[in-house]
LODREN-186003 format. One record per residue (C-alpha): x, y, z; residue in three letters. Coordinates in steps of 0.05 Angstrom, whole numbers, padded with zeros to 5 digits, always signed. Example, Ala and Ser with C-alpha at 12.3 -4.5 7.8 and 13.67 -1.06 7.14 Angstrom:
+00246-00090+00156ALA
+00273-00021+00143SER
//
This chain:
+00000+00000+00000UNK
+00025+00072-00023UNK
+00042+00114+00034UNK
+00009+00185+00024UNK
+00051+00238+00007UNK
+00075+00292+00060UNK
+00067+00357+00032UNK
+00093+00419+00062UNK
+00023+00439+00093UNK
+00030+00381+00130UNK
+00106+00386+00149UNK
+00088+00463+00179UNK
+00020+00431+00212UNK
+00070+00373+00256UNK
+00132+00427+00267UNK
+00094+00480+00291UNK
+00125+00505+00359UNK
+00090+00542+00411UNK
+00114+00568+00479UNK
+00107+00561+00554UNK
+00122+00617+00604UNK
+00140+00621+00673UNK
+00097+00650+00729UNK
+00116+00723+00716UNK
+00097+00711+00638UNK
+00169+00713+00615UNK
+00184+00666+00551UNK
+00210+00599+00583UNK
+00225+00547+00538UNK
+00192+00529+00465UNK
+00152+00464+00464UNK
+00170+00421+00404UNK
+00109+00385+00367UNK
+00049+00427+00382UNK
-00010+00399+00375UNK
-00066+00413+00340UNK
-00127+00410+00384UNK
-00190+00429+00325UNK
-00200+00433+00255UNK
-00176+00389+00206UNK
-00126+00421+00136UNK
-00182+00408+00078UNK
-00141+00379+00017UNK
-00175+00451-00005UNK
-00129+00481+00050UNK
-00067+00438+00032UNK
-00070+00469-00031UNK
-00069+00530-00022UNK
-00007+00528+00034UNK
+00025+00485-00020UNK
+00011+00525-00075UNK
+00011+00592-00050UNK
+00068+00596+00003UNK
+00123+00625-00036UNK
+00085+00683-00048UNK
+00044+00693+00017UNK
+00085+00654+00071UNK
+00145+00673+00114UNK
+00188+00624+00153UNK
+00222+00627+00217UNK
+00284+00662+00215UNK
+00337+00672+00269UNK
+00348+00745+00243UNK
+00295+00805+00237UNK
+00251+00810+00176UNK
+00271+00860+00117UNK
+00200+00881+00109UNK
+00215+00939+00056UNK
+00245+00866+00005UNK
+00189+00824+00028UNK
+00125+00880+00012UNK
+00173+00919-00038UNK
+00151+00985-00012UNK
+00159+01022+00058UNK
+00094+01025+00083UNK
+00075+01011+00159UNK
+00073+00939+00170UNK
+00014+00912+00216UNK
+00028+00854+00263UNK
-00040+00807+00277UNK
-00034+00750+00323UNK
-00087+00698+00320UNK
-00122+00711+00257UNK
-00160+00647+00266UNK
-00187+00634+00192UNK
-00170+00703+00170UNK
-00227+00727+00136UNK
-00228+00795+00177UNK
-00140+00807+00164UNK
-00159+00795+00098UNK
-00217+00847+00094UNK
-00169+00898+00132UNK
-00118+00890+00085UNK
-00161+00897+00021UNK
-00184+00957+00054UNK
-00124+00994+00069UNK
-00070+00979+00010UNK
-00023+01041+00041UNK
-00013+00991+00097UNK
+00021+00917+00101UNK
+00004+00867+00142UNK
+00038+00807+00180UNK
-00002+00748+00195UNK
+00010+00696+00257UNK
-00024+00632+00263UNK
-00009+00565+00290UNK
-00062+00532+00260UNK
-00055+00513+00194UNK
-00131+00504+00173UNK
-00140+00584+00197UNK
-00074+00593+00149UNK
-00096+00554+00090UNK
-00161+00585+00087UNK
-00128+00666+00098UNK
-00091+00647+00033UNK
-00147+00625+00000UNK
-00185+00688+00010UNK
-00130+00730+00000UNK
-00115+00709-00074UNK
-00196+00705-00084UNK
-00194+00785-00062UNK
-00136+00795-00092UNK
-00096+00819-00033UNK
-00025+00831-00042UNK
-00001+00871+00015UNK
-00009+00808+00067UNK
+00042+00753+00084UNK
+00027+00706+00136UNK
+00073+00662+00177UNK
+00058+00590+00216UNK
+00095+00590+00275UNK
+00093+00613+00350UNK
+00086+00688+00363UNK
+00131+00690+00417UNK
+00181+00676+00368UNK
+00168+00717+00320UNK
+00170+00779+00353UNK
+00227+00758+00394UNK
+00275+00740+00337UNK
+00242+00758+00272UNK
+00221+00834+00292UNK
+00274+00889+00290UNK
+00259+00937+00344UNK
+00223+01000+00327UNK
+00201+00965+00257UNK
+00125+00965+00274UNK
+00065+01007+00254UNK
+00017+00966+00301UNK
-00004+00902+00333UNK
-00061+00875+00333UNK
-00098+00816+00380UNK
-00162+00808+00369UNK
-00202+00752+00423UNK
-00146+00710+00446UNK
-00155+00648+00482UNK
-00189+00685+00556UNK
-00164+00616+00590UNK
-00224+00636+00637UNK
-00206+00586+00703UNK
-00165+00631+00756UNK
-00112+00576+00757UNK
-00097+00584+00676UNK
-00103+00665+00680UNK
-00021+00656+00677UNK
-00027+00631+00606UNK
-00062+00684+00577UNK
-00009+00723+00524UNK
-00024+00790+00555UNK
+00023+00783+00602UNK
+00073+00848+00624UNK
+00130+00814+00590UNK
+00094+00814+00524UNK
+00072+00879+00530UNK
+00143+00903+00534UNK
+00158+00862+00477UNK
+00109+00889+00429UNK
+00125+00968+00453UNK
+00204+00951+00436UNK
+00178+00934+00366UNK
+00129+00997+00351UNK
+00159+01053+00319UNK
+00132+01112+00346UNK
+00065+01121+00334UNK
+00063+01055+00322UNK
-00001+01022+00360UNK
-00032+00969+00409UNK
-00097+00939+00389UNK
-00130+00888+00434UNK
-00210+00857+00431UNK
-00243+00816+00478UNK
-00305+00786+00494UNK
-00287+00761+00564UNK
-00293+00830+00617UNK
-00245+00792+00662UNK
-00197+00790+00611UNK
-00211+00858+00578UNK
-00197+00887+00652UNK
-00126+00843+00660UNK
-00115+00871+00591UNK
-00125+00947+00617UNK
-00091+00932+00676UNK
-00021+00914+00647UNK
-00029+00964+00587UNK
-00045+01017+00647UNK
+00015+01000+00695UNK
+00065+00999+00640UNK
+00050+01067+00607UNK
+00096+01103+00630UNK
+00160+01053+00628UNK
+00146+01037+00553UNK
+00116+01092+00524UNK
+00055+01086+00509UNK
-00007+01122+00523UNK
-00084+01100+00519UNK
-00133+01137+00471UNK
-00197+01130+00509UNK
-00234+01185+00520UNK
-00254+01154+00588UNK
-00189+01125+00607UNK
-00202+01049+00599UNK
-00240+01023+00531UNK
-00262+01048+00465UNK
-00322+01034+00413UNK
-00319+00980+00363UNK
-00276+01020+00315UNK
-00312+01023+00248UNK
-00236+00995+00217UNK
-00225+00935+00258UNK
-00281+00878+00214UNK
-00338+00852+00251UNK
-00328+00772+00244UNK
-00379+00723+00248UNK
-00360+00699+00316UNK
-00369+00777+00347UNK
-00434+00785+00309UNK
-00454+00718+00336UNK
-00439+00740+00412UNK
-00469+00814+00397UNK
-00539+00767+00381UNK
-00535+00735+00444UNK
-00516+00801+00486UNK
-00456+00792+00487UNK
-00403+00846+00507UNK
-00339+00871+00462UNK
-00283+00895+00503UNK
-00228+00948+00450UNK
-00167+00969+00478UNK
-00123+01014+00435UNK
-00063+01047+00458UNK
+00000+01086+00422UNK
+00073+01090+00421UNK
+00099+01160+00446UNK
//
């Protein structure tokens, strides 16, 4: 019997690498063989990684991006971590061409199916990358290289005992304002008010040591901002009653 063939969809979906922190939320040690706990890659999905990666995918590397080669122009580039099936990066990107975005996932069903829509709306100002964020930033990321970063509803990890998990964290924080050039910003969405008020509560304590300063007009959140997409998943919650936490602060 023919073994089936290992494409490089499904190399990236079993070398994926994701991280574990210590107590304070400092980077600890990478965990080799994530695994994927939903979704299954589509053959549609495989596809499109295999097909499409040269063009819209970025690799680990254990120096900083040269983001004015990769995009060929100098415009801001736009960090998103999570983007889940990327339907709403997508949309942003189609609807602001004088920006570029960046792209982190770890799972490669959400990645395969970003690309997809990407070359169906013809976006070429996006690259995405399949890989640990923690990473990323760490290595990949010159300092000051940023325009903004953007998390929109991370995993809440809602049980007390798992709050330490969560990748708002002061560590990360600092991480991300090392990156932003200035004026460069911090957007974070919730839909867990525990976790929108952790979020606030690092963002607020580390103002003044990293430089950044939050736009609210009442000091804590802002409105759904018409730019940031309304996915399926926040429409969803909004039916049920559902509340939507924003948090947007900028680099000095």
């Amino acid at each position: 019997m023919t073994e089936p063939k290992i494409t490089f969809a499904d190399k990236k979906r079993k070398t994926v690498e994701t991280a574990e922190f210590t107590e304070d939320g400092r980077y600890k040690r990478k965990v080799r063989s994530f695994v994927l706990r939903t979704g299954r890659l589509s053959e549609f999905q495989r596809q499109m990684m295999n097909d499409n990666w040269a063009d819209y995918g970025l690799d680990y590397q254990p120096e900083p991006f040269d983001f004015p080669a990769i995009y060929g122009n100098r415009q801001p580039v736009i960090v998103e971590i999570g983007f889940g099936m990327g339907k709403s990066l997508v949309e942003m990107a189609e609807q602001n061409p004088d920006k570029n975005y960046l792209g982190i996932e770890v799972h490669t069903p959400g990645v395969g199916a970003c690309l997809a829509y990407a070359i169906e709306k013809g976006v070429k100002n996006l690259r995405v990358i399949c890989h640990d964020a923690t990473e990323i930033l760490r290595d990949c990321i010159a300092d000051h290289s940023l325009g903004g970063l953007q998390l929109f509803f991370p995993d809440p990890w809602h049980k007390t005992k798992h709050h330490k998990r969560r990748i708002v964290q002061p560590y990360f924080v600092e991480t991300v304002a090392k990156k932003l050039a200035p004026g460069g910003f911090i957007h974070f969405a919730t839909d867990w008010e525990n976790y929108a008020e952790h979020m606030l509560d690092v963002l607020q304590s580390l103002q003044s040591a990293v430089g950044i300063r939050n736009v609210s007009a009442t000091g804590n959140f802002i409105p759904r901002p018409d730019f940031r997409p309304l996915t399926k998943f926040e429409r969803r919650g909004q039916q049920l009653g559902h509340g939507v936490w924003d948090l947007y602060f900028v680099k000095n």
